[in-house]
C-alpha positions as CSV (number, residue, x, y, z in Angstrom):
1,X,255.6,59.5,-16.6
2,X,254.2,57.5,-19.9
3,X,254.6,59.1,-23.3
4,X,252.3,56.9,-25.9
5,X,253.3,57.5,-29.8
6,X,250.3,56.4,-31.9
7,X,250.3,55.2,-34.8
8,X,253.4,57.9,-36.2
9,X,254.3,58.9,-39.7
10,X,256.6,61.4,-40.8
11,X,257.3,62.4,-44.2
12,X,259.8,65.2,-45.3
13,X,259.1,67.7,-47.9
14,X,261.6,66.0,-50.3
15,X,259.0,63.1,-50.0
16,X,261.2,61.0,-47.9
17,X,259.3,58.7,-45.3
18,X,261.3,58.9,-42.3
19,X,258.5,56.8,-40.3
20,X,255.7,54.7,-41.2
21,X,253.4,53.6,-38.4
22,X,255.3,53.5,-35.3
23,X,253.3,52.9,-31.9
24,X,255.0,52.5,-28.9
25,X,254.3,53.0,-25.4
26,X,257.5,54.5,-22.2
27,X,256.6,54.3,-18.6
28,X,258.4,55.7,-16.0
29,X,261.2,54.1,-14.8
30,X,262.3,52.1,-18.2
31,X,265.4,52.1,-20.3
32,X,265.5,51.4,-24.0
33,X,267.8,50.7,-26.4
34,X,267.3,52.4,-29.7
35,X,269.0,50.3,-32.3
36,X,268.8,50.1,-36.1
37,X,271.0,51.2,-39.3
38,X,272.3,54.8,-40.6
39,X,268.7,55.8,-42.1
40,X,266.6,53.7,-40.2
41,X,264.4,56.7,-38.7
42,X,265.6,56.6,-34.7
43,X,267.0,60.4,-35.3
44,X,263.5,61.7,-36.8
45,X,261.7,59.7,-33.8
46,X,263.7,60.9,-31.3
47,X,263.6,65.1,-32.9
48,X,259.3,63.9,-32.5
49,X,259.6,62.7,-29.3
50,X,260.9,66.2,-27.9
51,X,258.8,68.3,-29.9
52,X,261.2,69.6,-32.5
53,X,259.5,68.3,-35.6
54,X,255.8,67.8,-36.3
55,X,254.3,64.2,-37.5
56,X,253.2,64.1,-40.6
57,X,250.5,62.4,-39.3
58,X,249.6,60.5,-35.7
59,X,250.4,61.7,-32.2
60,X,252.5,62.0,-29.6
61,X,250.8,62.2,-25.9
62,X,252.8,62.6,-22.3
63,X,251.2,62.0,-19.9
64,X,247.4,60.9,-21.8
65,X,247.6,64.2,-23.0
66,X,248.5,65.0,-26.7
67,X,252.4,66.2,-26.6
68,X,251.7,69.7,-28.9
69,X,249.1,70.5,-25.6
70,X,251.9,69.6,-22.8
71,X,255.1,71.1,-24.6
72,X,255.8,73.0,-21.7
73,X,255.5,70.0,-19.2
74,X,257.8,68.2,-21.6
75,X,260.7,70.5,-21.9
76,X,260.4,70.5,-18.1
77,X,260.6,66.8,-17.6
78,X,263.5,66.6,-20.5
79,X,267.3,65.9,-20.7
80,X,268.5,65.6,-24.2
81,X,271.5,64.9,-26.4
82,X,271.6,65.0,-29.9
83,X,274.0,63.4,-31.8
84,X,275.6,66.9,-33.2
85,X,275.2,69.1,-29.9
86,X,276.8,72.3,-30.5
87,X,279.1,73.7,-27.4
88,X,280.1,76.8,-27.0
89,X,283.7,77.0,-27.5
90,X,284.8,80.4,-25.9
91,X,283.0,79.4,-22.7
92,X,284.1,77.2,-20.0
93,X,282.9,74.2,-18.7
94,X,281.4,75.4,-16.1
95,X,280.4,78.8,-17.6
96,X,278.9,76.5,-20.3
97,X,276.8,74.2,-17.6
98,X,275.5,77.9,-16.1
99,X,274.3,79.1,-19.0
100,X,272.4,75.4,-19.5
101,X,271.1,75.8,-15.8
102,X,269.8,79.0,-16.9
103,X,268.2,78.2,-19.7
104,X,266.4,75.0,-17.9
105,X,265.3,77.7,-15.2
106,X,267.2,75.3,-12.3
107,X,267.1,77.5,-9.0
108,X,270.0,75.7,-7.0
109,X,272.5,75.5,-10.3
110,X,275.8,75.8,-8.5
111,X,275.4,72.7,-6.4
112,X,273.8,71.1,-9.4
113,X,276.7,72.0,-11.9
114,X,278.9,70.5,-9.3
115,X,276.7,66.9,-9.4
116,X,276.8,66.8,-12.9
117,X,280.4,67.7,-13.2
118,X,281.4,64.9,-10.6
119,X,278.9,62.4,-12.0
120,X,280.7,63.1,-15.6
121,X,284.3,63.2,-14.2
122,X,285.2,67.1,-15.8
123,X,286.1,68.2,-12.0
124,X,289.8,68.8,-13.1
125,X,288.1,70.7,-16.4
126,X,285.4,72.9,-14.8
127,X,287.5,75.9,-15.5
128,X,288.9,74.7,-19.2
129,X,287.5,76.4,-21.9
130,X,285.6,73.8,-24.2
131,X,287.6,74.9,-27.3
132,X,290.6,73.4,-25.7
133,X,289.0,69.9,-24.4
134,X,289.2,66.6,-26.4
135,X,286.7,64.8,-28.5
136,X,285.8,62.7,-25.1
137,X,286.0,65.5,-23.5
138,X,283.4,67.0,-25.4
139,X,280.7,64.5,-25.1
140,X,281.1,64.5,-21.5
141,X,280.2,68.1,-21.3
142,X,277.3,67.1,-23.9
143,X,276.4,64.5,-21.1
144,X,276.0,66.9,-18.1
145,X,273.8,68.9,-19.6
146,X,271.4,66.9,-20.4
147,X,271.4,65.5,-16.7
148,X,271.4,68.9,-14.8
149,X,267.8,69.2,-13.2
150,X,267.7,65.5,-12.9
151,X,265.1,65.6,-15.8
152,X,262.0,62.5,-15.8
153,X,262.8,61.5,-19.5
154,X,266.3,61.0,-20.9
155,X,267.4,60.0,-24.5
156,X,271.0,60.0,-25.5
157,X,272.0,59.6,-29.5
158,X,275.3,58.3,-29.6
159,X,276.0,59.1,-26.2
160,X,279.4,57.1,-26.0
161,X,281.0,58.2,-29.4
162,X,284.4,59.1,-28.6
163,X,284.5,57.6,-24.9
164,X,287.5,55.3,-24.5
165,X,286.4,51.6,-23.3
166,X,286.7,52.6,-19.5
167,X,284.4,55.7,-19.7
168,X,281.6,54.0,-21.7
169,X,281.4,51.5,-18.5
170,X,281.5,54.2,-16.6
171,X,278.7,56.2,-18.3
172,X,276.6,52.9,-18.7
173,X,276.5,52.7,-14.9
174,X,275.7,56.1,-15.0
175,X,272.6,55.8,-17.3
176,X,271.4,53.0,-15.6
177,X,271.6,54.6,-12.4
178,X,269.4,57.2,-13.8
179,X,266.8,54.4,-15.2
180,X,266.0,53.3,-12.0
181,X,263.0,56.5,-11.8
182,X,263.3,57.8,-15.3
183,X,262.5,57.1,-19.1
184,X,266.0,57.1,-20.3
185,X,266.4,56.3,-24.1
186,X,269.6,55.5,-25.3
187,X,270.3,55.1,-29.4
188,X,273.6,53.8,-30.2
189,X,275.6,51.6,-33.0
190,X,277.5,50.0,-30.1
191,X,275.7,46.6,-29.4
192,X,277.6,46.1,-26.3
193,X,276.3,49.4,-24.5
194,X,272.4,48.2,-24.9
195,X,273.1,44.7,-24.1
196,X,274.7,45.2,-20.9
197,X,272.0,47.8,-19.6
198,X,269.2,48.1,-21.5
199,X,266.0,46.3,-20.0
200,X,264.1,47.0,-23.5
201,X,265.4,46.6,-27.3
202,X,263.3,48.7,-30.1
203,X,265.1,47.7,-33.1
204,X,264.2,50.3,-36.4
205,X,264.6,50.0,-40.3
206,X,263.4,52.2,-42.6
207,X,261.3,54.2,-40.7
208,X,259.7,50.8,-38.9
209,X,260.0,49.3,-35.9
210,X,261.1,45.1,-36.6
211,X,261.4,44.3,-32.8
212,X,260.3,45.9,-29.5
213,X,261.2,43.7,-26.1
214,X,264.1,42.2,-24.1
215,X,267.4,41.4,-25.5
216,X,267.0,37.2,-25.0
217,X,263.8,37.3,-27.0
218,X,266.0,39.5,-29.6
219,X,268.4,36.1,-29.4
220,X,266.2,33.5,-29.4
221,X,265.0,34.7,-32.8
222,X,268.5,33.8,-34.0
223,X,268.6,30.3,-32.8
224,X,269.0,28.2,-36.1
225,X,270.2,30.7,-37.6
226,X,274.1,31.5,-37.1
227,X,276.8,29.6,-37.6
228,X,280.6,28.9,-37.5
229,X,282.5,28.0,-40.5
230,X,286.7,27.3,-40.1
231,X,288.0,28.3,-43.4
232,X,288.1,31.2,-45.7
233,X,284.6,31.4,-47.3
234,X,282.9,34.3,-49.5
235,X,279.4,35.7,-49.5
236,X,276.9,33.2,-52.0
237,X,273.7,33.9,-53.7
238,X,273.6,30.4,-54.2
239,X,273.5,29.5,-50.2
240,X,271.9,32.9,-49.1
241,X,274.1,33.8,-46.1
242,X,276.2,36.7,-45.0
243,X,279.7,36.7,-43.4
244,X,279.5,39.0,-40.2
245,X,283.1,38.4,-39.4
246,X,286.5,36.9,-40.1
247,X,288.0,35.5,-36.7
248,X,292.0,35.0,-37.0
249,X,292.6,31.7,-34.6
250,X,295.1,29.2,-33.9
251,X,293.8,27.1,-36.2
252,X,293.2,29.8,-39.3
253,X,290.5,32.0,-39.8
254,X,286.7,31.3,-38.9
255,X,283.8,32.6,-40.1
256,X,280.9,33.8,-38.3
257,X,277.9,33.3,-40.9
258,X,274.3,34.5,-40.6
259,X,271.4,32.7,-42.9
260,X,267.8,31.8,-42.8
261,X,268.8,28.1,-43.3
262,X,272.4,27.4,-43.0
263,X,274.4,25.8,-45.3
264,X,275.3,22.1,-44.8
265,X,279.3,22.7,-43.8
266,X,278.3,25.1,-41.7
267,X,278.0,24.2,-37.5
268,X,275.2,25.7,-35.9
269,X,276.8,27.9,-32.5
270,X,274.9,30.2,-29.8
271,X,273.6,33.6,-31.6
272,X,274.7,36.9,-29.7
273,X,273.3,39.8,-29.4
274,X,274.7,41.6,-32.4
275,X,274.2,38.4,-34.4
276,X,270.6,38.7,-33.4
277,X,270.5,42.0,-34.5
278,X,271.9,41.4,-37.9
279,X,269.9,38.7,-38.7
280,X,266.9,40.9,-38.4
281,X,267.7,43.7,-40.4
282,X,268.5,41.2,-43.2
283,X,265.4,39.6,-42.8
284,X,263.6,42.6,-42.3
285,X,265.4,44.4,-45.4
286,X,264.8,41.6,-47.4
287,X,260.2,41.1,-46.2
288,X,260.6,37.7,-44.5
């Protein structure tokens, strides 16, 4: 599978321009992490990318062929979950994976329900209704749906909200297991989940795509740029860097500090992932 997005813009009635020439090109078997602030446009690519909103302008093509002719092949080849996925809470788990089966035409549903449920861990919830199941709960239902059928293309928004730390690992796995012959597309805030997983970063901001490739080259754009500091110090105009967190240590408290050149009293120390991701929405936000 290979969906191509050309050249995308989408603008909403209120005259808000959720996207502004986005290209980028998925092949079969890949998996990308979506990354980028509250805002940044990932939600409006990803409502494009299965067909529930219409560009404003550019296209959308699965397969070489423009995604508004192959709909059909699309909702075929798709397992999706939104960030707000409603459930139906008078309906069991398992009643609630039927009705999904249904709906997705699968022929063999009762031995797929039971894959899903296993691969989700809900086996000792199958016959709980959904009103009564937790928050985690919740998005593990959320999770099996979108893998009944064993769908070609995969995107997950905010897949691990409300998974405690042991699930998350186990639903990474998961996803990755599943990227081996798929598209899978995860977004997420959680750094950790794409950096562990992902083989491919597309990092957004205001409707614009700052980054596309592998999480190292994400970091090496960093180096030089983030620093330790061990003492109390506050946010300056004056030496242009941001504070991105206050470590309590046996010595006091450090400061992890982010700048396009560093301050003097500041030592230089290996970026991460997330510092690499911060540095480039502040140098995006500000048109470096």
């Amino acid at each position: 599978m290979k969906i191509s997005v050309q050249n995308l813009n989408m603008t909403y009635p209120t005259g808000k321009k959720a996207l502004q020439d986005v290209s980028l090109e998925m092949q079969s078997p890949n998996f990308i992490g979506l990354l980028g602030p509250n805002g940044a446009g990932k939600s409006t690519l990803m409502k494009l990318l299965v067909a529930g909103l219409l560009p404003t302008t550019g296209e959308i093509q699965l397969d070489d062929v423009p995604l508004i002719k192959n709909e059909k092949k699309l909702k075929a080849a798709l397992g999706y979950l939104p960030q707000n996925f409603g459930l139906y809470d008078e309906l069991t788990v398992w009643q609630f994976l039927d009705y999904m089966s249904a709906l997705k035409g699968i022929k063999e549903s009762k031995s797929e329900i039971e894959r899903v449920i296993g691969e989700t861990n809900l086996i000792e919830k199958r016959k709980a209704r959904i009103s009564t199941l937790s928050g985690g709960q919740r998005q593990r239902v959320g999770i099996a749906q979108a893998l009944l059928g064993s769908p070609q293309f995969l995107i997950f928004d905010e897949p691990t909200v409300g998974l405690d730390p042991e699930e998350r690992i186990n639903f990474r796995n998961l996803f990755s297991k599943n990227a081996q012959d798929k598209i899978v597309l995860l977004s997420t805030h959680i750094i950790e989940d794409v950096q562990s997983v992902c083989n491919r970063l597309i990092v957004m901001n205001h409707g614009r795509i700052l980054f596309d490739g592998r999480s190292e080259e994400l970091i090496r754009l960093a180096y030089g740029h983030v620093g330790v500091y061990n003492e109390e110090v506050q946010e300056n105009e004056e030496h242009g860097f941001k504070v991105t967190a206050r470590m309590n240590t046996a010595n006091g408290i450090s400061c992890r500090i982010i700048a396009e050149v560093l301050p003097d009293f500041v030592h230089p120390t290996e970026p991460t992932l997330e510092d690499a991701y911060i540095y480039l929405i502040e140098k995006g936000w500000k048109g470096q």
